[in-house]
N, C-alpha and C positions, 0 to 999 in steps of 0.2 A: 800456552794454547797455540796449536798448529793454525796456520790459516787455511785451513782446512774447516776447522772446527770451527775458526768465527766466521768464518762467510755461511755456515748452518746456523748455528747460533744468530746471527743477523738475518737471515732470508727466511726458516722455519716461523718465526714470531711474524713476520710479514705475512706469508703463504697463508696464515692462517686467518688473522685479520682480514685479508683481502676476502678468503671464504664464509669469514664470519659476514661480512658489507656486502655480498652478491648473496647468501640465503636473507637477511634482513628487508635485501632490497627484493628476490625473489617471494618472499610470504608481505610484504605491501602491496606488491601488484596485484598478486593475486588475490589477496583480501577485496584490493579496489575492483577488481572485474569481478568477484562475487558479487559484492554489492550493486556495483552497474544493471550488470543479468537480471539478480535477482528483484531490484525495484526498479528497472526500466525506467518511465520517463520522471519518479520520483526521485530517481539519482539525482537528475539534473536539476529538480526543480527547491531539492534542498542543497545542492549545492548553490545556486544562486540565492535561494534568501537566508542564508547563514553566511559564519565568516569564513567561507574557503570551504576547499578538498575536505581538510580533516575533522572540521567542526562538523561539517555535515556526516560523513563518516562514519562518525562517534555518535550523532544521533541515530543514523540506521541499523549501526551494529546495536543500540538499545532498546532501539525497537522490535527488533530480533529478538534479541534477549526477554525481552517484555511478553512478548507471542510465545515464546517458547513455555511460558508457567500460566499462561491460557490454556481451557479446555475447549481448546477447538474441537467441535465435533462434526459430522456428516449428522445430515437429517433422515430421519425414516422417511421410509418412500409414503409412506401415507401424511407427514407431514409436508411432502414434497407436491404429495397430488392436490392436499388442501391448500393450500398454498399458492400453486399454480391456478387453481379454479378462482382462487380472490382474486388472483393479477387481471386475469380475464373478466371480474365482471367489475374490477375499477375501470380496465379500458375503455369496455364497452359505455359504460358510463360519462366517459371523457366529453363523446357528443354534447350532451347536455347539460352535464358538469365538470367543464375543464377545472376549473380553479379546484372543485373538492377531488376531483380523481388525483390530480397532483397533489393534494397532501392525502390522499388514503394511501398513494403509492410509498409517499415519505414513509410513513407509519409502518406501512406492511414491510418495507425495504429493514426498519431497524426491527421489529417485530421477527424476521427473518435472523438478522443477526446476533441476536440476542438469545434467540433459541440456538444457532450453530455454538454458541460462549462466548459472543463476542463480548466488552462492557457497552453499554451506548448511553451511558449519564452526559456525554459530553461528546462533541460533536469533533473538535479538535484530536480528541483522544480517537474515538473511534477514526478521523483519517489514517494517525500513527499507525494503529492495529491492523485495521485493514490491506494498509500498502505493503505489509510483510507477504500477504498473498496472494492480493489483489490490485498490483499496483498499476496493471495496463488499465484498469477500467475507473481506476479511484479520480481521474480528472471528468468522465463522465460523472460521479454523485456527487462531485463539488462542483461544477454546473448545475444538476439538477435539486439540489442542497438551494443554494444562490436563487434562483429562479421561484422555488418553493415560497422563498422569505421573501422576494418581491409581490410576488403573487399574495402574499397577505395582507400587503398594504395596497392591493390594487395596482401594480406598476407594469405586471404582467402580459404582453400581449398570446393570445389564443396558440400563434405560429410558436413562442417561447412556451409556453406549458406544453405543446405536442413534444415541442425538443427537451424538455426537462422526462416528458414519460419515455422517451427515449433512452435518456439518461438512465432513468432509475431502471428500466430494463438492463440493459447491458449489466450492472452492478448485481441487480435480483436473479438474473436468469445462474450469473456466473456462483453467486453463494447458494442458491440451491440446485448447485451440482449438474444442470440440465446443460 
């Protein structure tokens, strides 16, 4: 063998290596800024209460995976109209009945989701679900979630249930489409 032939033979098995560790490190990154993007401030908030980058990662890429074999649906605008007519006569109700406007809100919020396909057996779970599409408003409904369950034990102050229908606003306005 010419030294010709081994300096190819030595450098070609490198060159290639090297392209193999810059496409591997290029489809990481960019897996990682999908994920960032696409759940916004719940990137961050599973990568702090997990163990690191990739644990959390691997749960968002399954919760992807999990939404993707849901039947998320859009609602008919006449589900839309009914709908929006209850929000308005829980709010109005707020006046008089804080503490129950805040759980009718609860109720209609999952009432709402459950009709688009969401599951809503479990309150954990629907976070998971939710954040694949909804992930700028989902620290609003775990506010107004929190707030709700205070609010049943009586812990609730007036100014907290106005901020929990706030809450459940932003989340309802944004799953029905408006």
């Amino acid at each position: 063998m010419t030294t010709t032939e081994t300096l190819v033979a030595i450098i070609v098995p490198i060159v290639v290596l090297l392209l193999l560790i810059a496409a591997g490190i290029w489809l990481f990154t960019r897996r990682r800024r999908h994920l960032q993007q696409r759940f916004g401030p719940e990137y961050e908030r599973a990568v702090k209460s997990g163990e690191g980058k990739r644990s959390a990662e691997r749960e968002l890429h399954s919760r992807e995976k999990r939404h993707r074999d849901l039947d998320i649906r859009e609602l008919p605008e006449e589900d839309r109209e009914r709908y929006a007519a209850e929000w308005r006569t829980t709010q109005e109700r707020f006046v008089d009945q804080p503490g129950q406007s805040v759980d009718d809100a609860d109720r209609l919020v999952t009432r709402v989701m459950k009709d688009r396909g969401y599951p809503t057996e479990d309150f954990d779970q629907q976070l998971k679900d939710l954040s694949v599409e909804h992930a700028r408003t989902l620290e609003h409904y775990r506010d107004a979630h929190d707030i709700s369950v205070r609010s049943e034990h009586g812990e609730a102050t007036t100014e907290e249930l106005r901020g929990a229908m706030v809450h459940y606003r932003s989340l309802f306005k944004e799953l029905l489409g408006a």
